[in-house]
N, C-alpha and C positions, 0 to 999 in steps of 0.2 A: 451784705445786708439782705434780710429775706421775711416773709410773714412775721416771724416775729417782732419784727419792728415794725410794721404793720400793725400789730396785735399794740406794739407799745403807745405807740401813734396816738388810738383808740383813748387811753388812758391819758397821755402826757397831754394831748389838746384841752383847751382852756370849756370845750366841749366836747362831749365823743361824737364820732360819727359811726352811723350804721351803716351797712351794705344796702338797705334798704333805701335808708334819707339819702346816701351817695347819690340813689339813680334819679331824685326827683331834683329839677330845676328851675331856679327863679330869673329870669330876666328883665332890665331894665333899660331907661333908653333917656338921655337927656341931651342936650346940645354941648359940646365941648369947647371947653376956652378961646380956640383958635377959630370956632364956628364950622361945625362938622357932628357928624353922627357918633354918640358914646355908648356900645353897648356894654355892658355890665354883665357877667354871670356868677351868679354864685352854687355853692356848693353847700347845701344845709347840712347844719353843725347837730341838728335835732337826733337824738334816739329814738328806736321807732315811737315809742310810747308819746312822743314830743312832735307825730311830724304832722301833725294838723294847726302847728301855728302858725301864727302870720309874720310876715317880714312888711317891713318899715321901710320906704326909699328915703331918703335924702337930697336933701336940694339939687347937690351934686349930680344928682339921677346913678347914684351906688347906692344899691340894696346896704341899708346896714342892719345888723342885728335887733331883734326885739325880743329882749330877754333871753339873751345869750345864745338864741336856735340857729340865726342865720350868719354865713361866714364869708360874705362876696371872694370872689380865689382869681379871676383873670378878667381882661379885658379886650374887648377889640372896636380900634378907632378906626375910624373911616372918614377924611379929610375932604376939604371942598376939590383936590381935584382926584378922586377916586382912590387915595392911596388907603390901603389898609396895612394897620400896625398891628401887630399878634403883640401882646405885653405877657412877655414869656415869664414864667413861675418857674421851669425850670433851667437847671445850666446843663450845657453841653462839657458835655467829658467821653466823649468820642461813640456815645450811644448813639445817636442822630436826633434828637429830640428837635435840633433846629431844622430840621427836614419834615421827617412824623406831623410834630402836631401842627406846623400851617397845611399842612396838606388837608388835618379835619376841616379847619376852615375854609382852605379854599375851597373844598368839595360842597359843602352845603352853601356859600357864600356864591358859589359860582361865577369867579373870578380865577385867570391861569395863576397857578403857583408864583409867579413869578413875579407878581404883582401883590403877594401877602410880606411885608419886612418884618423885622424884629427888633425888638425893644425890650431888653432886660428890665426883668422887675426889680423895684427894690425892697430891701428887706421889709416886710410888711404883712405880718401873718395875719390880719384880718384882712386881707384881700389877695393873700396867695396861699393861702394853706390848702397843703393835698389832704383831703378827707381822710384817703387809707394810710396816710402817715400822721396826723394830729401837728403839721404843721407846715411851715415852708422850707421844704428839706426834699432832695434829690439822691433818689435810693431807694432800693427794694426791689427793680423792676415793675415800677409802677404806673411811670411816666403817663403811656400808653390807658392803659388800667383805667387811671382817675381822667385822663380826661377825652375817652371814646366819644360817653354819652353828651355831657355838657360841653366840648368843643364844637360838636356838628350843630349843639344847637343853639347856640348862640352864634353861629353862620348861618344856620336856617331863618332865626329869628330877625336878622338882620335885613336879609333877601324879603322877607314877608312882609318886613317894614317898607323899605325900596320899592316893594311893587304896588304895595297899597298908596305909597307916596306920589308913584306916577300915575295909578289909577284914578284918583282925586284930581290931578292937573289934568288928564285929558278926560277924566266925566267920564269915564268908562268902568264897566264889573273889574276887579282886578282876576278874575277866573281865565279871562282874554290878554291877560299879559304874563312874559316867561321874562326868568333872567338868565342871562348869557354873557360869557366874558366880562362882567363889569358893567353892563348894561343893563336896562329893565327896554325888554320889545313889545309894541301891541299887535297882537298876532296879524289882527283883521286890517290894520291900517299901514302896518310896518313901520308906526312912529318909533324913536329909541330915542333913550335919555339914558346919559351916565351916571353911573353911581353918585360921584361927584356934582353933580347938577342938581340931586335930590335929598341929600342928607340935612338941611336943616329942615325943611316938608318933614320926611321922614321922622325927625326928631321929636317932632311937636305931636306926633299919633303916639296912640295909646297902643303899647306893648302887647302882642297876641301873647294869649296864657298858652295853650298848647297850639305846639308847632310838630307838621309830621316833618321826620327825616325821610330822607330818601332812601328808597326801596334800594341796597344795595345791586342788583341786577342795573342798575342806572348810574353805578358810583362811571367817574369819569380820572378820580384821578386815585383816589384809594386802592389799593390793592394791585395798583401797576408800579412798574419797576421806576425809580425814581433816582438819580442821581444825587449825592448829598449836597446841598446848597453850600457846605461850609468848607469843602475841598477847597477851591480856587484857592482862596485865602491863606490857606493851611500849607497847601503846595508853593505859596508864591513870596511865604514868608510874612504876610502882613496882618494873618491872626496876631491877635495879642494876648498872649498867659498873665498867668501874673507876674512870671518870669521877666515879662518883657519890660516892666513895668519901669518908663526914664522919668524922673521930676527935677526940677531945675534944684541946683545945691544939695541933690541927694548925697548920701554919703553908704558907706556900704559897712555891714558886720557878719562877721565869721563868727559860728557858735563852737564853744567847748565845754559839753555838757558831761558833769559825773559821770564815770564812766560805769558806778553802781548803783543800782534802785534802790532808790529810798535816800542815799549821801547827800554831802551836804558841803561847800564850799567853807574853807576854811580861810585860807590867804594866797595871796595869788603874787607874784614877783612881773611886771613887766618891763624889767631892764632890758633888758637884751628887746624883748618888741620893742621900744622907743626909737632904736635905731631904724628901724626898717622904713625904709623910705615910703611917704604915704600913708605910713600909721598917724593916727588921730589920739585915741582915748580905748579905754576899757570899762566896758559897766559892770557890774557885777549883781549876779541874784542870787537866791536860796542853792541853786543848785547846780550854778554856772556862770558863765565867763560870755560875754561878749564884745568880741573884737570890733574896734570901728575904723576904717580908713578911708582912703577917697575913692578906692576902687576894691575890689574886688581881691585881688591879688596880695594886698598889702594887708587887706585884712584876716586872708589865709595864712600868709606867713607870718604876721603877728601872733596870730593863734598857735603856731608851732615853736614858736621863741618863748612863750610865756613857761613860765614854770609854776606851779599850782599844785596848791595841798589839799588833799580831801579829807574828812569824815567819814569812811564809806559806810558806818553803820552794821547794822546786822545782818546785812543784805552780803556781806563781802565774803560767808560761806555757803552763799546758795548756790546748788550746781544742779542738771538736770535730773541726774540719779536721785536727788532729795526728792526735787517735784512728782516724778512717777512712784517713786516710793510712799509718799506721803497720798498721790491721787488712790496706788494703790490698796494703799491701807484703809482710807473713806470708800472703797467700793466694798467693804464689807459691812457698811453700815445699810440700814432702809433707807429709800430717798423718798423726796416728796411724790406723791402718787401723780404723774400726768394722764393715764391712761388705762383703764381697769375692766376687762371685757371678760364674761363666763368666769371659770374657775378652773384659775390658773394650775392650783395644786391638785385636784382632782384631777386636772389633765393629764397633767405630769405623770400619777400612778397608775393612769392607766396606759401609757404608751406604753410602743413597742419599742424605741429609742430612744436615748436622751442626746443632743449635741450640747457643746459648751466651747465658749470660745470667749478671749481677748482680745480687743482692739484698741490700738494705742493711734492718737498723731499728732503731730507735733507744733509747738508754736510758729506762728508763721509771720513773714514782716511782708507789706504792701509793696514799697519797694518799685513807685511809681516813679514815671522816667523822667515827669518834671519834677525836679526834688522839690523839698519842702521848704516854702518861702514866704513872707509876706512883706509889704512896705508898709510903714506910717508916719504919719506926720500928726506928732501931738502938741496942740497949742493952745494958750489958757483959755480960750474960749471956744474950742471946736478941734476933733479928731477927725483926720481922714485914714482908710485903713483900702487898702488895693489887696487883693488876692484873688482864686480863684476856690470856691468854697462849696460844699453841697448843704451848706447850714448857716445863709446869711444873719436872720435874726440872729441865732447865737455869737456872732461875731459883733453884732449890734451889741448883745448882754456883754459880754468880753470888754469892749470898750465902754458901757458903763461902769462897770468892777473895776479897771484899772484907771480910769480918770475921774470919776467922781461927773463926769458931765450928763446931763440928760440926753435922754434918746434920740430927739432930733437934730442934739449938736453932732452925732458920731455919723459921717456919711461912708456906707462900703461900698467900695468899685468892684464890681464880681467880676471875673474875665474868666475867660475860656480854661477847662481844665486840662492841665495833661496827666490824667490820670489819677482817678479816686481812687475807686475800690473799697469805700467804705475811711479809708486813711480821710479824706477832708469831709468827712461826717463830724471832725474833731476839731476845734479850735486851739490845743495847746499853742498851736505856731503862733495865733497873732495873741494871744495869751502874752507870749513870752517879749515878743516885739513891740508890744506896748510897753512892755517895763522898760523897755532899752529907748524906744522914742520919747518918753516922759525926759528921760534925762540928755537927751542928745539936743535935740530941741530943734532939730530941722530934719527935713525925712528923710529915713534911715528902711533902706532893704535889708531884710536879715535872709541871707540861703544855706541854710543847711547844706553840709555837705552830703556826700553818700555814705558817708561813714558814718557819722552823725546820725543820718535819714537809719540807717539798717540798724543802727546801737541804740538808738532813742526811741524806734516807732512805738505804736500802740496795738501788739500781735493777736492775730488771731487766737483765740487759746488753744494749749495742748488738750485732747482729752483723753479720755480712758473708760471705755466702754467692756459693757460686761454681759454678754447674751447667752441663754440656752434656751431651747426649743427642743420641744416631746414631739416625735413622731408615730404616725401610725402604722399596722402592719403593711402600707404600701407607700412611703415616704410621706406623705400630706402631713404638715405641721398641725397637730391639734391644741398642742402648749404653745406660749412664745414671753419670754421675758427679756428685759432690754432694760439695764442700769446706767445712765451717763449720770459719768464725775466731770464733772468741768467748772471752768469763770463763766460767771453769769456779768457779760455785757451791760444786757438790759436794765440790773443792779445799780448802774453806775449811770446808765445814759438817760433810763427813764423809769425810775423805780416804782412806780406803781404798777407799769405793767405786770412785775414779778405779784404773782397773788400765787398763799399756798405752798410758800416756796419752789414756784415752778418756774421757773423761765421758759417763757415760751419759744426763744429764739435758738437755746440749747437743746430742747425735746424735739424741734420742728422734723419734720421728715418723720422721724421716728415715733411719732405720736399719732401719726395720720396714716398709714401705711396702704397702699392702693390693694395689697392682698389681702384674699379672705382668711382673717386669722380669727376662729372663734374663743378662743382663750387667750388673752393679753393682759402682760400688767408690764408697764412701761414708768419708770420711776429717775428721777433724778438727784444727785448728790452735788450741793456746789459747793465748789472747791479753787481758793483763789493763789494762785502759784507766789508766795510771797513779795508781794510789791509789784510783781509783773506787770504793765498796766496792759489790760485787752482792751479789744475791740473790734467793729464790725470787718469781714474780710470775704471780700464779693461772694454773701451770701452764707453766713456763719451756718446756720443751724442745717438747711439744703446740701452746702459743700460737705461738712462733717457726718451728718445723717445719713448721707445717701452711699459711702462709702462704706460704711459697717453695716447696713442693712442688705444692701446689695451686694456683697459679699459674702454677710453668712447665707443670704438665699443659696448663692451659688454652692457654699457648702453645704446646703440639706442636701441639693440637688444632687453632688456627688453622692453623700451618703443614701440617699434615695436610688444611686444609678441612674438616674434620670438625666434627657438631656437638658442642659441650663434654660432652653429657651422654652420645650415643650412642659417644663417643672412649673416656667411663670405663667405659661399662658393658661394652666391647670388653676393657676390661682389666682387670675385675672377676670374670671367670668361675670364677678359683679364690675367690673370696671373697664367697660367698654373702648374708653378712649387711650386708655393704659397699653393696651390689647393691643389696639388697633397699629401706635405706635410703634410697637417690638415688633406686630407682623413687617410693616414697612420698614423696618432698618432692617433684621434679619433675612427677609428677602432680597434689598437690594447688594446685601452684603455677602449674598449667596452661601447662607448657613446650611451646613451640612452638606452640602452638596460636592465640597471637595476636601479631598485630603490636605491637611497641613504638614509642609515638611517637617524634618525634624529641627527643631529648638523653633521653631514657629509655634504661635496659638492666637482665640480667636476668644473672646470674653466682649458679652453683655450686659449692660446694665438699662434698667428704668426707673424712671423719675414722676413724681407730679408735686411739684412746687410751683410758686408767685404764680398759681394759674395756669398754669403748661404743662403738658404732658411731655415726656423727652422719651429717648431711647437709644443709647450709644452700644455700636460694636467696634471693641478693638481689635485693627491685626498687630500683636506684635513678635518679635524676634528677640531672642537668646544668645548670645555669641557661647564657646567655650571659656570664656572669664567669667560670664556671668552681665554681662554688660547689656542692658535691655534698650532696644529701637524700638519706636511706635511705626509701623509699617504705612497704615491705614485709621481713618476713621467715618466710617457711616453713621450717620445723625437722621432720625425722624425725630420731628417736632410740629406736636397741634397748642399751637399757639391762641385758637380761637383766629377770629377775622384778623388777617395781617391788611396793615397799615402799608408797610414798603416792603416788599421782598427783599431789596436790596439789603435793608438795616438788617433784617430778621438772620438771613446770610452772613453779612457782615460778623453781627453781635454774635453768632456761634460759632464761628470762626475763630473768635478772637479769645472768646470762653473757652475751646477745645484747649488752644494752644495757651492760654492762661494755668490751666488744667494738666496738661504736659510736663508743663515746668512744674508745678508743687507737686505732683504725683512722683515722678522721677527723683527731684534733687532736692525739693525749698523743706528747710527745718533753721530754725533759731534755735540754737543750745547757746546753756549759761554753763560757766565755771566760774569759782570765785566771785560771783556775784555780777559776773559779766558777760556779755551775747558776744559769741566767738567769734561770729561771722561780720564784715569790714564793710564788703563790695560786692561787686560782680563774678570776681576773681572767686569768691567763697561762697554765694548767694548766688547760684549760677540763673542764666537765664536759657529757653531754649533756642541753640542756633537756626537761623534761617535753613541750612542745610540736615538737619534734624529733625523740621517740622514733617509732617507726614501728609499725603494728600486727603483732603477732607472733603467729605462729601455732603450736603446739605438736602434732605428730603421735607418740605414743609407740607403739612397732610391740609388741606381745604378743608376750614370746619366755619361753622353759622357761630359759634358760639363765641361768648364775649370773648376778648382781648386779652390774655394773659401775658405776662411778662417775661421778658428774651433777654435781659444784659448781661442776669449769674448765672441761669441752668445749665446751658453749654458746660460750667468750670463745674458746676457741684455734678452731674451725671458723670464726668470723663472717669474720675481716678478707676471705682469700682471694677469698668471696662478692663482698667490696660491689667491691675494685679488679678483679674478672672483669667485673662485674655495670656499672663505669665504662669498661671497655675495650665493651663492648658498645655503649656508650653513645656513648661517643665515639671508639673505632680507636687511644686512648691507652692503652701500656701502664705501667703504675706501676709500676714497682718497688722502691720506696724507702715504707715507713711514718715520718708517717702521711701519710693524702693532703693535709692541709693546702693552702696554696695550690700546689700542682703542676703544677693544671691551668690555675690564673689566666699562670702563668708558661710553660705549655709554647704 
């Protein structure tokens, strides 16, 4: 998921938000049910032209809207004996978010880490919507992003409250009093009073409108290395997925879904399942089977007993040759115009060279390591639905659609993810297990298998990109044109965003480009691979963009003679932090400076996506089959103000090697109307003993907070096939490199 859904956010919320209304803040302060301190912060929902309105509190002491501008998003409690609750908007799926953002709070709160808890929100997008996403959804690399500004300050405003609360009980300026650990101190007297001791005082004062933050030179816990708060748990087994999920008289179903897009269940035979010990029943839907038994097991091999007839539709002669042929054949058409600079074709006649190139890659499946699961329990007067989701509301809407119940009878238990990647942006799962709990009538876990998970997901799209670029008598690109045919995502997830016919989340990268290109015309073709269904894949438009752009640089560069690194930094001069970035990896990575053996090479790429600057160099290795090792990988990245170094580390880490694997091996092909690949076995992953050592350089910048979850994965590929042309005078064009080079 990446800007463009950002961009959709924008459109799909019940109001837009600006970048501008994001940075301004409303805060509020009432006494809580239990008798304690409730601060409120919202996030205004206003465009700029709207941000002079007024916001409305409610009894509650939550800011609520007045006339649609203002959108309360989090909250932080503060109880009678000092406890502070963070009422987290987003979920943890292995970014650190549960680490990151009580860390804003406690910094301005000035209370130890350790002492901020957490409390998942529930689904309620008038009190949790992320601005830069138009709702309450977890994605983009945002996290961080949306709530820098308004978390420090609704800790600060808290602390301001606290001191003025004890300033009042001892009759003294509050200028004479600090807070500390959980405490408010008076300097001159050395009285202290706990947090805890003052929050209903606190409550009853009137809210300061502007609060300063603290002079980062004074952060105490920001920007130091942090441990993740949510390891223990994880390590000790006592986290809980959704996987985990036990309810008394659960029952268990195995899915068998069409094995073709678009089919349709015809009749289904369960003789032979009846026998299996522990089998229950069979539901049946449009377009598949599910198994129920008491466990687990019975209701796998019921699934493998049944015999089932399908439909398959006209989907049953689709094969991937069709889809590139047919992408191929719409890249001859105009697309919608994303991006239109100088003159393009004037350019063109007057250069000295013309380059032209193809780039293809392929669908791709999520293929996250806690399969795909959800539990529910549907009963005539109230649904409960367990999972672990980046798009609670929608699960909320899901469970209206299939039961006909109102909003506040459907309750979602969100748990811990293992592993989005854009795949649980999606509700088909509890879509489907709703239909199956309506009729089972006591709760029923449904878990896809891995076969299922790889034959059923909702893939990245393939696309098929089409550039040339005019140069001058000294290689400088003075043309540059750039054609993507692809699925438009966005189409489907949030359709207004599309305006123009452009998808923004399909053009991203490629539409914004950090080089000085003064002729550009950047256009799109969408193109939907019959029935396929896409979707987000850790940063669609960034992972796909940065690979063919980054790549044909590297081909000017050849063609120019020039070396790869000193050709970008030629064209990097407007863009400082771009610059700055490739100096730092290339240096640490010691470019140019030594000879590469043979079947070794060493490839570059640069990035500026979700607000980050990145800059990958790959070592990699050639064998005589053709078999490509990633050797090494250096990483600079200006992230703006880092939150935990740890995370920032972490998350690129995990993005190289997320990166590794679809650059090297991950493609979905269809035959006959069906994804070839099963498992692991064929969907390979990268071995522990294949990963390559990785090196993490974060540059120290003042500037706001950009987002770390996808960049790592969308910078890698370009790297290692530059890093393989080096090696071996072979240029790739096509992901992933698989056997390429056995066969070139």
């Amino acid at each position: 998921m990446s800007q463009g859904l950002i961009e959709a956010g924008r459109h799909a919320a019940r109001a837009g938000f600006s970048r501008r209304a994001f940075l301004k803040f409303g805060v509020s302060a009432g006494v809580a049910a239990g008798g304690g301190l409730l601060i409120g912060f919202s996030l205004p929902a206003a465009s700029q032209d709207q941000g002079n309105a007024k916001s409305v509190v409610g009894g509650d002491g939550i800011e609520t809207p007045q006339d649609g501008v203002f959108a309360p998003n989090a909250f932080v409690q503060i109880d009678k004996n000092g406890k502070v609750v963070l009422i987290m908007p987003k979920v943890e799926m292995g970014q650190g978010v549960y680490t990151s953002l009580p860390m804003l709070i406690a910094e301005e709160l000035e209370v130890p880490l350790d002492h901020v808890t957490i409390d998942h929100a529930p689904p309620n997008e008038k009190l949790f919507t992320d601005p830069l996403l138009g709702g309450q959804l977890t994605g983009g690399s945002t996290s961080i992003r949306y709530a820098w500004e308004p978390l420090r300050k609704a800790g600060a405003t808290a602390r301001m409250m606290l001191v003025a609360a004890a300033a009042q009980q001892w009759q003294c300026d509050p200028s004479g009093c600090q807070a500390q650990s959980g405490k408010i101190m008076h300097v001159s007297t050395q009285r202290t009073a706990n947090y805890g001791d003052l929050v209903e005082a606190a409550a009853r004062l009137p809210a300061p409108q502007n609060v300063a933050l603290k002079d980062p030179k004074d952060f105490k816990i920001i920007g130091t290395q942090v441990k993740r708060l949510d390891s223990p748990e994880k390590v000790d087994g006592s986290a809980v997925f959704g996987l985990d999920v036990r309810l008394p008289d659960m029952v268990y179903a195995a899915i068998v879904n069409c094995p073709v897009f678009g089919g349709k269940l015809v009749s289904v035979d369960d003789t032979n399942a009846k026998k299996i010990p522990g089998f229950k029943q069979i539901v049946k839907f449009d377009n598949g089977v599910a198994i129920i038994g008491d466990h687990t097991w019975a209701a796998k091999r019921g699934a493998a007993a049944l015999t089932i007839q399908w439909d398959e539709g006209p989907g049953a002669s689709v094969t991937m040759e069709q889809i590139y042929g047919d992408m191929a054949n719409a890249s001859q058409k105009n697309g919608a115009v994303a991006r239109k600079d100088g003159n393009v074709d004037n350019a063109f006649s007057s250069a000295k060279t013309r380059v032209d190139a193809v780039y293809r890659q392929p669908l791709l499946a999520h293929a996250t390591m806690e399969p795909i699961n959800c539990t529910v329990h549907v009963r005539a007067d109230a649904c409960d639905i367990w999972l672990g989701t980046q798009v609670p509301t929608r699960i909320v809407d899901a469970g209206v659609q299939a039961t006909g119940l109102p909003p506040e009878k459907i309750v979602v238990h969100n748990h811990l993810i293992g592993g989005g990647f854009g795949r649980r942006l999606e509700f088909d799962m509890a879509t489907q297990a709703l239909k199956i709990g309506k009729q089972v009538g006591v709760p029923v876990k449904v878990v896809w298998s891995r076969e299922e998970d790889i034959q059923h997901d909702m893939y990245r799209p393939c696309y098929y990109d089409k550039l040339s670029a005019g140069l001058d008598a000294n290689g400088k690109p003075v043309a540059w044109t750039h054609r993507i045919v692809g699925s438009s995502v966005l189409a489907r997830f949030a359709p207004p965003a599309v305006k123009n016919g452009v998808d923004p989340d399909a053009v991203e990268v490629a539409s914004d480009l950090p080089y000085d290109l003064p002729n550009q015309l950047v256009d799109y073709v969408r193109y939907e691979p019959h029935a396929v269904p896409t979707a987000f894949w850790r940063g669609v438009g960034p992972t796909r963009g940065t690979f063919v752009v980054e790549s044909f640089i590297d081909e000017l560069a050849v063609q120019a003679k020039a070396d790869p690194v000193q050709y970008r930094r030629d064209l990097l001069a407007k863009t400082p932090r771009a610059r700055n970035v490739l100096d730092v990896a290339t240096q640490a990575a010691n470019w140019g400076k030594q000879t590469m053996p043979q079947g070794q090479g060493r490839g570059v790429s640069v990035m500026h996506a979700f607000g980050s600057f990145f800059s990958m160099v790959a070592d990699v290795s050639v064998d005589k089959n053709g078999a490509v090792r990633v050797d090494r990988v250096v990483c600079a990245v200006d992230c703006g103000r880092v939150v935990n170094p740890n995370t920032v580390e972490a998350q690129v880490q995990g993005g190289i090697i997320f990166g590794i694997t679809a650059a090297l091996y991950s493609e979905i092909t269809i035959k006959n109307g069906r994804v070839e690949q099963s498992n692991f076995t064929d969907y390979r992953m990268l071995r522990i003993h294949e990963t390559p050592p990785i090196e993490v350089h974060i540059v120290k910048s003042t500037e706001a907070p950009g987002g770390i979850g996808e960049p790592g994965t969308a910078a890698l590929a370009p790297a290692i096939t530059n890093a393989i042309y080096a090696a071996t005078g072979k240029r790739l064009r096509q992901l992933p490199v698989g056997s390429q080079l056995q066969s070139a």
